[in-house]
Backbone atoms as SQL, in Angstrom:
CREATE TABLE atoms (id INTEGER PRIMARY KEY, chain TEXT, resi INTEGER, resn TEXT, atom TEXT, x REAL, y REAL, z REAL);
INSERT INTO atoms VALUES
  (1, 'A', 1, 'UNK', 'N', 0.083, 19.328, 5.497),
  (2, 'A', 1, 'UNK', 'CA', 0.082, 18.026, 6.154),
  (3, 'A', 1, 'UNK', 'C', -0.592, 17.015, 5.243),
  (4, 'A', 2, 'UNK', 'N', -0.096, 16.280, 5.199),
  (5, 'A', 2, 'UNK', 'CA', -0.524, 15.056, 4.073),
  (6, 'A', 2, 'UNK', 'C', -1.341, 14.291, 5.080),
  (7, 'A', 3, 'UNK', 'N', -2.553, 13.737, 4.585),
  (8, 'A', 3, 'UNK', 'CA', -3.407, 12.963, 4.869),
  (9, 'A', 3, 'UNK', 'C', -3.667, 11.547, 4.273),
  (10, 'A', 4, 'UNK', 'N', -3.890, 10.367, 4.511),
  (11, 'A', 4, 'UNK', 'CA', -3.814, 9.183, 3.484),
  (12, 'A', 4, 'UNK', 'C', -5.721, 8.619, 4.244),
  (13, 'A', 5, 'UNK', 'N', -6.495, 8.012, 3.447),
  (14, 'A', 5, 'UNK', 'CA', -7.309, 7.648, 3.765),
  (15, 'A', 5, 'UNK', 'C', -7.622, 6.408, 3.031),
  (16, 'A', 6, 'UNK', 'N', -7.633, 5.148, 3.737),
  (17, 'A', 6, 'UNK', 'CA', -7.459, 3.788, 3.184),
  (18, 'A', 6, 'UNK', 'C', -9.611, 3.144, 2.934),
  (19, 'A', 7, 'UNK', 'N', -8.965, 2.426, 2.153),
  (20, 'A', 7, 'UNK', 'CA', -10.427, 1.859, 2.135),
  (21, 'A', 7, 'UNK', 'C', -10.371, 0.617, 0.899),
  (22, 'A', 8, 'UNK', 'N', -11.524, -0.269, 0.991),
  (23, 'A', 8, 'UNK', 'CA', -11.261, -1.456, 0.134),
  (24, 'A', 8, 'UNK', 'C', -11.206, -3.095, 0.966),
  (25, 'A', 9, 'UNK', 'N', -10.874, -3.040, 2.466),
  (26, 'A', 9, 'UNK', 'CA', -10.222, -3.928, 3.202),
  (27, 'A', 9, 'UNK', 'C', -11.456, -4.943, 3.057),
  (28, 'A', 10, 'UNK', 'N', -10.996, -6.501, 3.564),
  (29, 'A', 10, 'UNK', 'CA', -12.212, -6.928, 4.170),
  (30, 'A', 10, 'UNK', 'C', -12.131, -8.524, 4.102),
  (31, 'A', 11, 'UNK', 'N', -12.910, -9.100, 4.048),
  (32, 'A', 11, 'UNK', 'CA', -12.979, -10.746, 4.308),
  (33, 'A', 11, 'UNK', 'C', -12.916, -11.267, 3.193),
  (34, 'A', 12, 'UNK', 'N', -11.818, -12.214, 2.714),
  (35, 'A', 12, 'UNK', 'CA', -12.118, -12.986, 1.183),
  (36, 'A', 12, 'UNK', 'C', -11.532, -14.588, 1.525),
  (37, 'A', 13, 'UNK', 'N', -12.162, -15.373, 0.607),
  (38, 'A', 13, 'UNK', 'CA', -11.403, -16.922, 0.555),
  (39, 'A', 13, 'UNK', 'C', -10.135, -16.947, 0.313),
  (40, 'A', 14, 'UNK', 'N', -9.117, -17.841, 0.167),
  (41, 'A', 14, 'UNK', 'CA', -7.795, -17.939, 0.048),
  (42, 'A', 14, 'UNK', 'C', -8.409, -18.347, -1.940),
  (43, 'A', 15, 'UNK', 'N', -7.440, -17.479, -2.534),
  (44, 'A', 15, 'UNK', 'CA', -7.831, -17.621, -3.696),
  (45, 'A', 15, 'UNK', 'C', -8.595, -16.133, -4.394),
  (46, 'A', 16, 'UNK', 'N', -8.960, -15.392, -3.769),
  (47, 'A', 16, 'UNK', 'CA', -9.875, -14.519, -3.914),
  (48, 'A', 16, 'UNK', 'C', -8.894, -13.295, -4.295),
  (49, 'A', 17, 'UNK', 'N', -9.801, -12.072, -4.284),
  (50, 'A', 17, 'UNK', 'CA', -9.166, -10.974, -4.517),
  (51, 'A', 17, 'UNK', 'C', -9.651, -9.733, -3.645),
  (52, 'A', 18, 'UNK', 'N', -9.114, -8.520, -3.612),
  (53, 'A', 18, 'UNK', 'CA', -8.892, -7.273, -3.090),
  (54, 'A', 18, 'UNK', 'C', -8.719, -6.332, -3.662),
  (55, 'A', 19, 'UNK', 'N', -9.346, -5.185, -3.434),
  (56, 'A', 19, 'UNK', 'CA', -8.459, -4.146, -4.127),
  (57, 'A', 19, 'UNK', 'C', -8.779, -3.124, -3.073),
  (58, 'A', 20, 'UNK', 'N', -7.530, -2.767, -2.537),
  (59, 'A', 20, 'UNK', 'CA', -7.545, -1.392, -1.818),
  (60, 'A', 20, 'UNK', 'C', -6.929, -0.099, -2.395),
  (61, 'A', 21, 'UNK', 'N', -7.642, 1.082, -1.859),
  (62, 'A', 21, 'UNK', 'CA', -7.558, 2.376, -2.158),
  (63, 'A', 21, 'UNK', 'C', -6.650, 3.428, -1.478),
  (64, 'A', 22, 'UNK', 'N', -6.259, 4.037, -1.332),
  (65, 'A', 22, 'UNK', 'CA', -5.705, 4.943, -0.843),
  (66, 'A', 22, 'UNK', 'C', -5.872, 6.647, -1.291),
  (67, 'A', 23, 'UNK', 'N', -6.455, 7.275, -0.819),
  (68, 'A', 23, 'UNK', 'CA', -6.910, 8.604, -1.299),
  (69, 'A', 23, 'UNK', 'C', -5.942, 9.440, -0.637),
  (70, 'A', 24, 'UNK', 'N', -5.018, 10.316, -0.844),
  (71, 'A', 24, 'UNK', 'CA', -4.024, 11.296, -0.188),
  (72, 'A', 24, 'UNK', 'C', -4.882, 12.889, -0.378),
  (73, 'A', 25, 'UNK', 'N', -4.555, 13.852, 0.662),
  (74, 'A', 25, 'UNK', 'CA', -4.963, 14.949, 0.708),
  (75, 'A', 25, 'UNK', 'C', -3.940, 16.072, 0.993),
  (76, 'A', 26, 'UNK', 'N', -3.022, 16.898, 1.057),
  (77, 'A', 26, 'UNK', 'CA', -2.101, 17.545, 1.174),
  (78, 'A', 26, 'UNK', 'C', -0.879, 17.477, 0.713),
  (79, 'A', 27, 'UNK', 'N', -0.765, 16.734, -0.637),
  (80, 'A', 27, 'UNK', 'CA', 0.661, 16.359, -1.130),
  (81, 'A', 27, 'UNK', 'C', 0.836, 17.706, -1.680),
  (82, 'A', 28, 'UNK', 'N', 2.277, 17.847, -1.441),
  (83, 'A', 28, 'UNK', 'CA', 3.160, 19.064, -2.287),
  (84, 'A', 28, 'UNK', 'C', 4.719, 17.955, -2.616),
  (85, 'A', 29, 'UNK', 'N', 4.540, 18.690, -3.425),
  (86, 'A', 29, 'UNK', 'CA', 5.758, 18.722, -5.192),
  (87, 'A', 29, 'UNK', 'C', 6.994, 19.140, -4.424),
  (88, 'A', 30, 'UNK', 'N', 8.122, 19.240, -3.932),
  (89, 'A', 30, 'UNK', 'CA', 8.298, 17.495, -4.384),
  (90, 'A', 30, 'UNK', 'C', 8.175, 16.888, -3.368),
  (91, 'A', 31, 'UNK', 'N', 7.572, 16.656, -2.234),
  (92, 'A', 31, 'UNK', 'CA', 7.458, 16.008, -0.955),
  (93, 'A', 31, 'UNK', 'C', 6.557, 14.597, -1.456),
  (94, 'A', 32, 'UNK', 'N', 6.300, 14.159, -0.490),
  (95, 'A', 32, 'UNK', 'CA', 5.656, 13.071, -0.798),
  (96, 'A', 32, 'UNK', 'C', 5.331, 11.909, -2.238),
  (97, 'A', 33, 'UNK', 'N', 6.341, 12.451, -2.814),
  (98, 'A', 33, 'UNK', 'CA', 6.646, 11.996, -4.440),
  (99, 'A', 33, 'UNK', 'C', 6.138, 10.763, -4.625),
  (100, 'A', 34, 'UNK', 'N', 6.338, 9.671, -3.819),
  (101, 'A', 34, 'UNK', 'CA', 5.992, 8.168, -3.702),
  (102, 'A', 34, 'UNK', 'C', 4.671, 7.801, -2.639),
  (103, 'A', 35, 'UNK', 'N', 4.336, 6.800, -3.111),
  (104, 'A', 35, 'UNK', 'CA', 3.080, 6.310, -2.316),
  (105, 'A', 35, 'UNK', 'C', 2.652, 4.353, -2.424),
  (106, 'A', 36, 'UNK', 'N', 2.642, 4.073, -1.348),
  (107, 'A', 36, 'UNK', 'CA', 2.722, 2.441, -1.181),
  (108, 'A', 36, 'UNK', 'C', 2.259, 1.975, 0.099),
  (109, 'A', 37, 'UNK', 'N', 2.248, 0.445, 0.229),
  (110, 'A', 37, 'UNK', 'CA', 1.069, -0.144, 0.788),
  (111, 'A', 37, 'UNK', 'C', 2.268, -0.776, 2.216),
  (112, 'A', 38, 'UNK', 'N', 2.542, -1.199, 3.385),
  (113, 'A', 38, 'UNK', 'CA', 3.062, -1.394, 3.932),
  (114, 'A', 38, 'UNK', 'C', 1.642, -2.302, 4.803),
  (115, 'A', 39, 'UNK', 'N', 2.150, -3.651, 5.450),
  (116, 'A', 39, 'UNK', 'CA', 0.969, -4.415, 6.197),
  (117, 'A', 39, 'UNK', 'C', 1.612, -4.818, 7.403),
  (118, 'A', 40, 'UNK', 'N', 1.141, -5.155, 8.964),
  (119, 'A', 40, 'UNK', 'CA', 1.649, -5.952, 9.649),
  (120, 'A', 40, 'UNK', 'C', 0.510, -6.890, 10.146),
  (121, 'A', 41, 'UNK', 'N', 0.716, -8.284, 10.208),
  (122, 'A', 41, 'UNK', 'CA', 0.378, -9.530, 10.762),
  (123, 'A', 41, 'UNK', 'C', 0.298, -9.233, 12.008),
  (124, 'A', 42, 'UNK', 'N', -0.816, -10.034, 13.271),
  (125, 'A', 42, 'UNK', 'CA', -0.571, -10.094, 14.789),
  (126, 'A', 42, 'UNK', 'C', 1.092, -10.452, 14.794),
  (127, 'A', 43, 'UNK', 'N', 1.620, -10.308, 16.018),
  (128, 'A', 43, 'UNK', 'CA', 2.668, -10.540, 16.379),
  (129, 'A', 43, 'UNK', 'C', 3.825, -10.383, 15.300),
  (130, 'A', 44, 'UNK', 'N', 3.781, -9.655, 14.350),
  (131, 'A', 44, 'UNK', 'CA', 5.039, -9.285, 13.099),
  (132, 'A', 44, 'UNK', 'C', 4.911, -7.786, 13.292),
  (133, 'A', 45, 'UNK', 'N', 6.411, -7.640, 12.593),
  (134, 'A', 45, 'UNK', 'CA', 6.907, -6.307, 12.420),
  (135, 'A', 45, 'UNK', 'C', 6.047, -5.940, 10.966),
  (136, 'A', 46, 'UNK', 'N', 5.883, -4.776, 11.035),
  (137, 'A', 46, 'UNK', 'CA', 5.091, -3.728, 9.881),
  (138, 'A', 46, 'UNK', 'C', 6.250, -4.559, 8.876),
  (139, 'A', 47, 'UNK', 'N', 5.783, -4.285, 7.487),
  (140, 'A', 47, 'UNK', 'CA', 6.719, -4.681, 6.207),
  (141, 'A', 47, 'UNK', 'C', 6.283, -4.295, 4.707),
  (142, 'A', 48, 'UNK', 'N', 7.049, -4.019, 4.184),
  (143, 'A', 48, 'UNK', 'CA', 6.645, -3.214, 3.321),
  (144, 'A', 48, 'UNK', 'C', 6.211, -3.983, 2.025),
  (145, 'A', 49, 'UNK', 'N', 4.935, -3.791, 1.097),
  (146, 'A', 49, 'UNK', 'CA', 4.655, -4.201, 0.229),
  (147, 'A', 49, 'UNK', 'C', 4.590, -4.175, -1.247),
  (148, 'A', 50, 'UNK', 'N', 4.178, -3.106, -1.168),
  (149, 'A', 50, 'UNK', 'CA', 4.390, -2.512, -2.870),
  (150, 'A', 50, 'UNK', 'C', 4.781, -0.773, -2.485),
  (151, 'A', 51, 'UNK', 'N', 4.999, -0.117, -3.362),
  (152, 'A', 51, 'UNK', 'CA', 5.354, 1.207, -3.676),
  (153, 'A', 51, 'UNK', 'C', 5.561, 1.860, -5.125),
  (154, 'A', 52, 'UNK', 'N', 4.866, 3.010, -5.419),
  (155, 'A', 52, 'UNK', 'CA', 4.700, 3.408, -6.502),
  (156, 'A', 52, 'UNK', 'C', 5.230, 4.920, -6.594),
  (157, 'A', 53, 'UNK', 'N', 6.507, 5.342, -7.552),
  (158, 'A', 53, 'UNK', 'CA', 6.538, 6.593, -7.978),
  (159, 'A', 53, 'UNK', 'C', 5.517, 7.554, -8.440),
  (160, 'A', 54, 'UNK', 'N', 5.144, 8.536, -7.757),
  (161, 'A', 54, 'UNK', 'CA', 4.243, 9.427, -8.189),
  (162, 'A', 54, 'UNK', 'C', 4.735, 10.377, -9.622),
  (163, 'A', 55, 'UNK', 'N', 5.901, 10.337, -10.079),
  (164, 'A', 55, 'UNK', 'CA', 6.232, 11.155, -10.967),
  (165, 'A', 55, 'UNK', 'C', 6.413, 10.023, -12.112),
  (166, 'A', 56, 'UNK', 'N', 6.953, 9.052, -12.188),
  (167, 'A', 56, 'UNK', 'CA', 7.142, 8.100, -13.351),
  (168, 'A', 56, 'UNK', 'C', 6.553, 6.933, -13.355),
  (169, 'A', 57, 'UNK', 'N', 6.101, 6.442, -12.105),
  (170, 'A', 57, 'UNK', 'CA', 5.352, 5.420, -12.287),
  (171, 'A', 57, 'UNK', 'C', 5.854, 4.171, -11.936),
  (172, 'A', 58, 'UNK', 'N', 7.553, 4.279, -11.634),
  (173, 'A', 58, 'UNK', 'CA', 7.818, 3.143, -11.402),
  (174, 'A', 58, 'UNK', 'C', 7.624, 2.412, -9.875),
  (175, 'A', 59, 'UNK', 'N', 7.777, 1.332, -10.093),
  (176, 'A', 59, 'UNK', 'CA', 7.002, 0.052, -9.017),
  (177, 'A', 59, 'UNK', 'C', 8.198, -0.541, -8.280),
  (178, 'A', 60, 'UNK', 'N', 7.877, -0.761, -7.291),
  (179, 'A', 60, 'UNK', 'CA', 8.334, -1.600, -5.972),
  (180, 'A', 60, 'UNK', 'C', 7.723, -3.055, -5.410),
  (181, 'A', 61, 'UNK', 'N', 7.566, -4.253, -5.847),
  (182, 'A', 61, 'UNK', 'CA', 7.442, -4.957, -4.827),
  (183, 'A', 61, 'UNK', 'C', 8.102, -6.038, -3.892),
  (184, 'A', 62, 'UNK', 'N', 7.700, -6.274, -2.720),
  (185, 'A', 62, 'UNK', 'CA', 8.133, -7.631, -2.450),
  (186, 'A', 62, 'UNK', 'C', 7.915, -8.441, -2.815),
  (187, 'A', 63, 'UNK', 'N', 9.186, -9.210, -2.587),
  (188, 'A', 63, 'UNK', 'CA', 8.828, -10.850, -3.362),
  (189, 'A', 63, 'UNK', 'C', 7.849, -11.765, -2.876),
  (190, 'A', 64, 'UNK', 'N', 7.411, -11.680, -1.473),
  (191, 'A', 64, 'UNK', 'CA', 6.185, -12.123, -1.268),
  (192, 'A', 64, 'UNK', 'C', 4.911, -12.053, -1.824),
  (193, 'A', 65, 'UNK', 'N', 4.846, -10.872, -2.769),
  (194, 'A', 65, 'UNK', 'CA', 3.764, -10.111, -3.395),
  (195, 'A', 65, 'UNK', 'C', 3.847, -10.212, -5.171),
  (196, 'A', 66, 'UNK', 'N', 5.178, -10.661, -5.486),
  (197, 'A', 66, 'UNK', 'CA', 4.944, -10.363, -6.968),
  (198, 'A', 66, 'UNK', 'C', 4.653, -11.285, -7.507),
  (199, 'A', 67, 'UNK', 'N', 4.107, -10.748, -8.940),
  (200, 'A', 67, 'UNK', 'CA', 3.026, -11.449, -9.636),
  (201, 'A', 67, 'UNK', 'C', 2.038, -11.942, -9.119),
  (202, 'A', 68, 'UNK', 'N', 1.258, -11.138, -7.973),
  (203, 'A', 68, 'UNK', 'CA', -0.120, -11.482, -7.416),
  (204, 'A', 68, 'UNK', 'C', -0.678, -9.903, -7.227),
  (205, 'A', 69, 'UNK', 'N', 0.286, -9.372, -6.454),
  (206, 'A', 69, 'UNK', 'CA', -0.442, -7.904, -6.223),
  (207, 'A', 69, 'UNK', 'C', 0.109, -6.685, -7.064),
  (208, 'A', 70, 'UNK', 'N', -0.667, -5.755, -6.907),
  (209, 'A', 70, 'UNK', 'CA', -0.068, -4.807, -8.664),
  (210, 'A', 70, 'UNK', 'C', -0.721, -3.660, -8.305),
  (211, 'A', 71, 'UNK', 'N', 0.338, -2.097, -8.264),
  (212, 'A', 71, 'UNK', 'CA', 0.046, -1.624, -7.355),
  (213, 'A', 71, 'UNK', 'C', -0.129, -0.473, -8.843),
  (214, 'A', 72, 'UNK', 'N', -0.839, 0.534, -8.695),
  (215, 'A', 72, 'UNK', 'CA', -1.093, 1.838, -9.536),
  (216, 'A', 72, 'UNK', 'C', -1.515, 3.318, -9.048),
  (217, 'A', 73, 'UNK', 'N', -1.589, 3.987, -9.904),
  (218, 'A', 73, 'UNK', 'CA', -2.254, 5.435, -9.803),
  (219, 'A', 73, 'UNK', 'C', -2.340, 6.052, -10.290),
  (220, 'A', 74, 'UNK', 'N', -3.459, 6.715, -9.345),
  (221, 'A', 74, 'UNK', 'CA', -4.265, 8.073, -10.212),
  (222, 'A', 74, 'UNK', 'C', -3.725, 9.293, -9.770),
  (223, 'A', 75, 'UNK', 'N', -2.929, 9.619, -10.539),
  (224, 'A', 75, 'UNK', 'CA', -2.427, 10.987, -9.939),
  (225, 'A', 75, 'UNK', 'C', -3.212, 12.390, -9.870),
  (226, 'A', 76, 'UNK', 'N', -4.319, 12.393, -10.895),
  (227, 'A', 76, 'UNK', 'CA', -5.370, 13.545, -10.712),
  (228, 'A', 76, 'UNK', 'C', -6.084, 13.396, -9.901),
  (229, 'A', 77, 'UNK', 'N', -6.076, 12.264, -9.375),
  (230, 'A', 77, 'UNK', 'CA', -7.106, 11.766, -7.942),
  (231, 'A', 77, 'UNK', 'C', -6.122, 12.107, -6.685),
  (232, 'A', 78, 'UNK', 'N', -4.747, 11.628, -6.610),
  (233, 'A', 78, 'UNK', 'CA', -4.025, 11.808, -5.821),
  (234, 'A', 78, 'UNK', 'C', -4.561, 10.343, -4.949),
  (235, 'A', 79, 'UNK', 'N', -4.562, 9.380, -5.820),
  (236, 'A', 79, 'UNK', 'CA', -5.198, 7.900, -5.021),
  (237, 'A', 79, 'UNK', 'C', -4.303, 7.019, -5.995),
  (238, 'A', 80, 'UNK', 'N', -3.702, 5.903, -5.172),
  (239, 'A', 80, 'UNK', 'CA', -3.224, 4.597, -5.256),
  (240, 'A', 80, 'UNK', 'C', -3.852, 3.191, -5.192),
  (241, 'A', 81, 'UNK', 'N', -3.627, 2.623, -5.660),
  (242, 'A', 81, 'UNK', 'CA', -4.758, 1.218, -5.730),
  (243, 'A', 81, 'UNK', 'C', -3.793, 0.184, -5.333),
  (244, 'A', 82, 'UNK', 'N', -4.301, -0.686, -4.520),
  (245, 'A', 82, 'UNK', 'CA', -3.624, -2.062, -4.876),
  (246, 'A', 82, 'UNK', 'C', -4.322, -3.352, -4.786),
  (247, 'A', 83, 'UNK', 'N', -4.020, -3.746, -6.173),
  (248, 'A', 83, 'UNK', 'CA', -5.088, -4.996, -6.719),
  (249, 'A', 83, 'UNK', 'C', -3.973, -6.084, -6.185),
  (250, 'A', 84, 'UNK', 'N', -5.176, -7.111, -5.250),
  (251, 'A', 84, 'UNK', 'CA', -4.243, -8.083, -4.801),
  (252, 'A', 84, 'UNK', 'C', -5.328, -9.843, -4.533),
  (253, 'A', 85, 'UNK', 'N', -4.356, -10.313, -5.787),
  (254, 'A', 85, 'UNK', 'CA', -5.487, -11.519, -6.484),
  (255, 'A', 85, 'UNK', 'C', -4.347, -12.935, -5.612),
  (256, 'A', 86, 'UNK', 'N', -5.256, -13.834, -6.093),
  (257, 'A', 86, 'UNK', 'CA', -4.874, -15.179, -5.609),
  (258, 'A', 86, 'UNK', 'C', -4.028, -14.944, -4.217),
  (259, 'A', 87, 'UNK', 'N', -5.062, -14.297, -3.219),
  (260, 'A', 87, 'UNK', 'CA', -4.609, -14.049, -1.723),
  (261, 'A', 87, 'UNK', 'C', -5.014, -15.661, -0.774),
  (262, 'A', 88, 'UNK', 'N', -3.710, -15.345, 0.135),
  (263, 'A', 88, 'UNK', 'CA', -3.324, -16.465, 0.738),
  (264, 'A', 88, 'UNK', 'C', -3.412, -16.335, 2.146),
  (265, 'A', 89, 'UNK', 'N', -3.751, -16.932, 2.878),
  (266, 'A', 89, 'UNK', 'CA', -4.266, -16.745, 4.459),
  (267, 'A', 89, 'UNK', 'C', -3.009, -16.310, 4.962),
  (268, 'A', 90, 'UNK', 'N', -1.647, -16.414, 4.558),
  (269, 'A', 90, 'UNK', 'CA', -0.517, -15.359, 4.642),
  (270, 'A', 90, 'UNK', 'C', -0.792, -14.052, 4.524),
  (271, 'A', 91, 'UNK', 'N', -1.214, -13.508, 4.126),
  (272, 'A', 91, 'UNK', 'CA', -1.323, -11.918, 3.380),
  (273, 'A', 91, 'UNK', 'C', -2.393, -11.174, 4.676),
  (274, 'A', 92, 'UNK', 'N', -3.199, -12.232, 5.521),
  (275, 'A', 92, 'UNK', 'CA', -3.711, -11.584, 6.860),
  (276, 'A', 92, 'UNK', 'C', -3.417, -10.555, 7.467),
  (277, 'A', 93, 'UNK', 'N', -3.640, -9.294, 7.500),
  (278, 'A', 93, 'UNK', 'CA', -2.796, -8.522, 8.090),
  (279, 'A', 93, 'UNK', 'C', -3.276, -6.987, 7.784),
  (280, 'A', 94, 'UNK', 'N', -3.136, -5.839, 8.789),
  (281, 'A', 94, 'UNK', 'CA', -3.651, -4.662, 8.418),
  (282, 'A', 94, 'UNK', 'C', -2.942, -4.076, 7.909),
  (283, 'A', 95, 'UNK', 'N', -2.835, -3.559, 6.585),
  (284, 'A', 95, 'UNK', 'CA', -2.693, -2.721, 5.404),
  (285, 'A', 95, 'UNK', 'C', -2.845, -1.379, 5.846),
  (286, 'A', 96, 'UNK', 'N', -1.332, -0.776, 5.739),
  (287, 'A', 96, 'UNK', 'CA', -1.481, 0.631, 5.764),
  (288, 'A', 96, 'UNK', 'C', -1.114, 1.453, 4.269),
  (289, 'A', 97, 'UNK', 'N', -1.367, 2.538, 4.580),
  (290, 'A', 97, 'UNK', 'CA', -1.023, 3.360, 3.249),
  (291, 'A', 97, 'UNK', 'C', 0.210, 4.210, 4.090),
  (292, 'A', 98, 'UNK', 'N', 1.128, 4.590, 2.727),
  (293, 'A', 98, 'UNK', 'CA', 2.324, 5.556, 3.318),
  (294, 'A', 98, 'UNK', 'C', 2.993, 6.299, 1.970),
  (295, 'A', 99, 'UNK', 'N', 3.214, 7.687, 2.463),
  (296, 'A', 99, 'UNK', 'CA', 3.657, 8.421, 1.776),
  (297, 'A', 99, 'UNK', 'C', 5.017, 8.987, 2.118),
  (298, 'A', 100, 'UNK', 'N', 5.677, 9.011, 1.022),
  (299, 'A', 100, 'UNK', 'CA', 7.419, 9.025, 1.499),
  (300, 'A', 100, 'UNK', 'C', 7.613, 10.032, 0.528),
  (301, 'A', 101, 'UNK', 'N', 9.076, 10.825, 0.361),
  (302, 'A', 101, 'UNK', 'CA', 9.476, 11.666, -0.409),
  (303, 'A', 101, 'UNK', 'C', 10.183, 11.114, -1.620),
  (304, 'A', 102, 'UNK', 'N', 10.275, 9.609, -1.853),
  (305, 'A', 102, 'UNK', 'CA', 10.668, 8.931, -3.028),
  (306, 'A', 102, 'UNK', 'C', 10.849, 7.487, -2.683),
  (307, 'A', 103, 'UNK', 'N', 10.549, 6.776, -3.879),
  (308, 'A', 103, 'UNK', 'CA', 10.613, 5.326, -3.787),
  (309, 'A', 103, 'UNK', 'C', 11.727, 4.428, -2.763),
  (310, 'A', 104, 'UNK', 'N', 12.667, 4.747, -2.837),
  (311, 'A', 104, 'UNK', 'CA', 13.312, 3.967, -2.161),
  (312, 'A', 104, 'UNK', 'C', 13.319, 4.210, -0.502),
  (313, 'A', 105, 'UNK', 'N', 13.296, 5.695, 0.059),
  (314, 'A', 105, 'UNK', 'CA', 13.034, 6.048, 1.227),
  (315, 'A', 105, 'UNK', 'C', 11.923, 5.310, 1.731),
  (316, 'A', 106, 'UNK', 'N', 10.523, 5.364, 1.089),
  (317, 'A', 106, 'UNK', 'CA', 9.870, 4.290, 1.508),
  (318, 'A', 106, 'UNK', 'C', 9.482, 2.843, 1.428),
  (319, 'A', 107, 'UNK', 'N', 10.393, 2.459, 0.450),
  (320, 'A', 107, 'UNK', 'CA', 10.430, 1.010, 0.779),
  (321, 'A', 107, 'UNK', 'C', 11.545, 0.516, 2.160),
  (322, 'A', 108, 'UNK', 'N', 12.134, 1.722, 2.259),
  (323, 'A', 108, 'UNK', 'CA', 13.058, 1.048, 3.552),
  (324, 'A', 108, 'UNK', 'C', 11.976, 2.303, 5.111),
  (325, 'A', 109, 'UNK', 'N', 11.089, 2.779, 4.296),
  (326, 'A', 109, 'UNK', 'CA', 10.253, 3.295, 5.590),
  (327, 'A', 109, 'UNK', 'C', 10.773, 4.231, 5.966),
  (328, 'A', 110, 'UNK', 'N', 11.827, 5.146, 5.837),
  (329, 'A', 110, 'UNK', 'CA', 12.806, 5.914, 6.340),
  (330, 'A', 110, 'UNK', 'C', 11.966, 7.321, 5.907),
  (331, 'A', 111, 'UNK', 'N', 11.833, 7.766, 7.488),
  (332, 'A', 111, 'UNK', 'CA', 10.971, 9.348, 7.687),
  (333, 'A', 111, 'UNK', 'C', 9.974, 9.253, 6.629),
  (334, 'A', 112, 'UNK', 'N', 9.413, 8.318, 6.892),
  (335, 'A', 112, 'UNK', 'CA', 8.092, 8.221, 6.340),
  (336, 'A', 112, 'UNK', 'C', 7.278, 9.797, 6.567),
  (337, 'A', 113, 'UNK', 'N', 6.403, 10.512, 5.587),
  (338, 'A', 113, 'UNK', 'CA', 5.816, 11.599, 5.938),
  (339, 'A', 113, 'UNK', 'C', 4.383, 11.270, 6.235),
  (340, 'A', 114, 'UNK', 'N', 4.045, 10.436, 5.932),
  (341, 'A', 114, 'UNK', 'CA', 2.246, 10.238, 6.358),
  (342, 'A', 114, 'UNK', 'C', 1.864, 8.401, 6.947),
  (343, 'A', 115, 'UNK', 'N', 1.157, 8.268, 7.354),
  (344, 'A', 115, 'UNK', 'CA', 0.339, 6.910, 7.503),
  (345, 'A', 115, 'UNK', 'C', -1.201, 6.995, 7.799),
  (346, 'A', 116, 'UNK', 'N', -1.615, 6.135, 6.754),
  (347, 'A', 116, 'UNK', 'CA', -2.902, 6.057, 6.711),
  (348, 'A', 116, 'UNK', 'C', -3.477, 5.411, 8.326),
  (349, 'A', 117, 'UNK', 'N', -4.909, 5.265, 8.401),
  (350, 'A', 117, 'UNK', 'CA', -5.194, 4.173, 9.594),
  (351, 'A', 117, 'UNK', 'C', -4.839, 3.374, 9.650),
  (352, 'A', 118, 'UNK', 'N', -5.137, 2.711, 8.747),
  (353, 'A', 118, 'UNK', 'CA', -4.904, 1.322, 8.260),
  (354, 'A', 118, 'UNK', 'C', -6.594, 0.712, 7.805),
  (355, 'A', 119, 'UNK', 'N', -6.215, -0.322, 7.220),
  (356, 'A', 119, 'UNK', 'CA', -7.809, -1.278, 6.507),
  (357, 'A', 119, 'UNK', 'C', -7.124, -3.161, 7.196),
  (358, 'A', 120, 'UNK', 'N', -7.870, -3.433, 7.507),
  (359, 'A', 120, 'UNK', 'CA', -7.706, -5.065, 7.636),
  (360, 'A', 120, 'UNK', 'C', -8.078, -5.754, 6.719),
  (361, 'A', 121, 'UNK', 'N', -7.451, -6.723, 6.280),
  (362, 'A', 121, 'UNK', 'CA', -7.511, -7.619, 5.443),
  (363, 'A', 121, 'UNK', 'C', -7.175, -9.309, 5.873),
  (364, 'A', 122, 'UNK', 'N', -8.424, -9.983, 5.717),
  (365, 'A', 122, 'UNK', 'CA', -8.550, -11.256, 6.166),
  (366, 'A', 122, 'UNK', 'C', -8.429, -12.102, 4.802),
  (367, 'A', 123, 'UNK', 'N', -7.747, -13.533, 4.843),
  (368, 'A', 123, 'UNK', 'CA', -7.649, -14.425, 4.145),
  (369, 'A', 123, 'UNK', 'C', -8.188, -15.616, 4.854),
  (370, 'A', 124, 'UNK', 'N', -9.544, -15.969, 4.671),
  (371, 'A', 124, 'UNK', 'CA', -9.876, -17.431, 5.476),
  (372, 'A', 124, 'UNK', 'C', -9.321, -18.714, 4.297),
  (373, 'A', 125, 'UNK', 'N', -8.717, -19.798, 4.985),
  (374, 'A', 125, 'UNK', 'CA', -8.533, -21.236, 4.218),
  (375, 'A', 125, 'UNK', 'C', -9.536, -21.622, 3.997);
């Protein structure tokens, strides 16, 4: 059973920065291959943010997100990062972690295998 454990969240100015963590515990080869950040706003549907191949490395984001947030990993850690600069009182919203069996399955969320708690993340104007 895969486990995701988020951390990093918290209060910043519009302008500021973030970096959240994601620590996974039960990944097996080839399951859970991919790993990425998915957030929902009060009153919005969950949506997906960045996503990262665990085997090559390659990246996923939304266009809401690129060239601000920049997502990585540590694969001997079995932890994901996502550095997320010049944040905008848009970006409000609790941040989950999710583990999928490959990049594209989880950017469309499809049988997602894990979800973190989630971390909140505030943008004050």
């Amino acid at each position: 059973q895969v486990q995701l454990i988020e951390s990093g969240g918290g209060l910043v100015q519009a302008g500021g920065s973030l970096r959240l963590s994601c620590a996974a515990s039960g990944l097996t080869f080839p399951y859970a291959m991919a790993m990425g950040w998915f957030r929902q706003a009060p009153g919005k549907d969950r949506e997906f943010v960045a996503g990262i191949s665990r085997s090559d490395g390659t990246t996923y984001s939304a266009d809401s997100v690129k060239g601000r947030f920049t997502i990585s990993r540590e694969n001997a850690k079995n932890t994901v990062h996502l550095q997320m600069n010049t944040l905008k009182p848009e970006d409000t919203a609790v941040y989950y972690c999710a583990a999928n069996e490959n990049l594209e399955r989880l950017r469309q969320a499809l049988g997602v295998i894990s979800w973190g708690q989630g971390t909140q993340v505030t943008v004050s104007s």
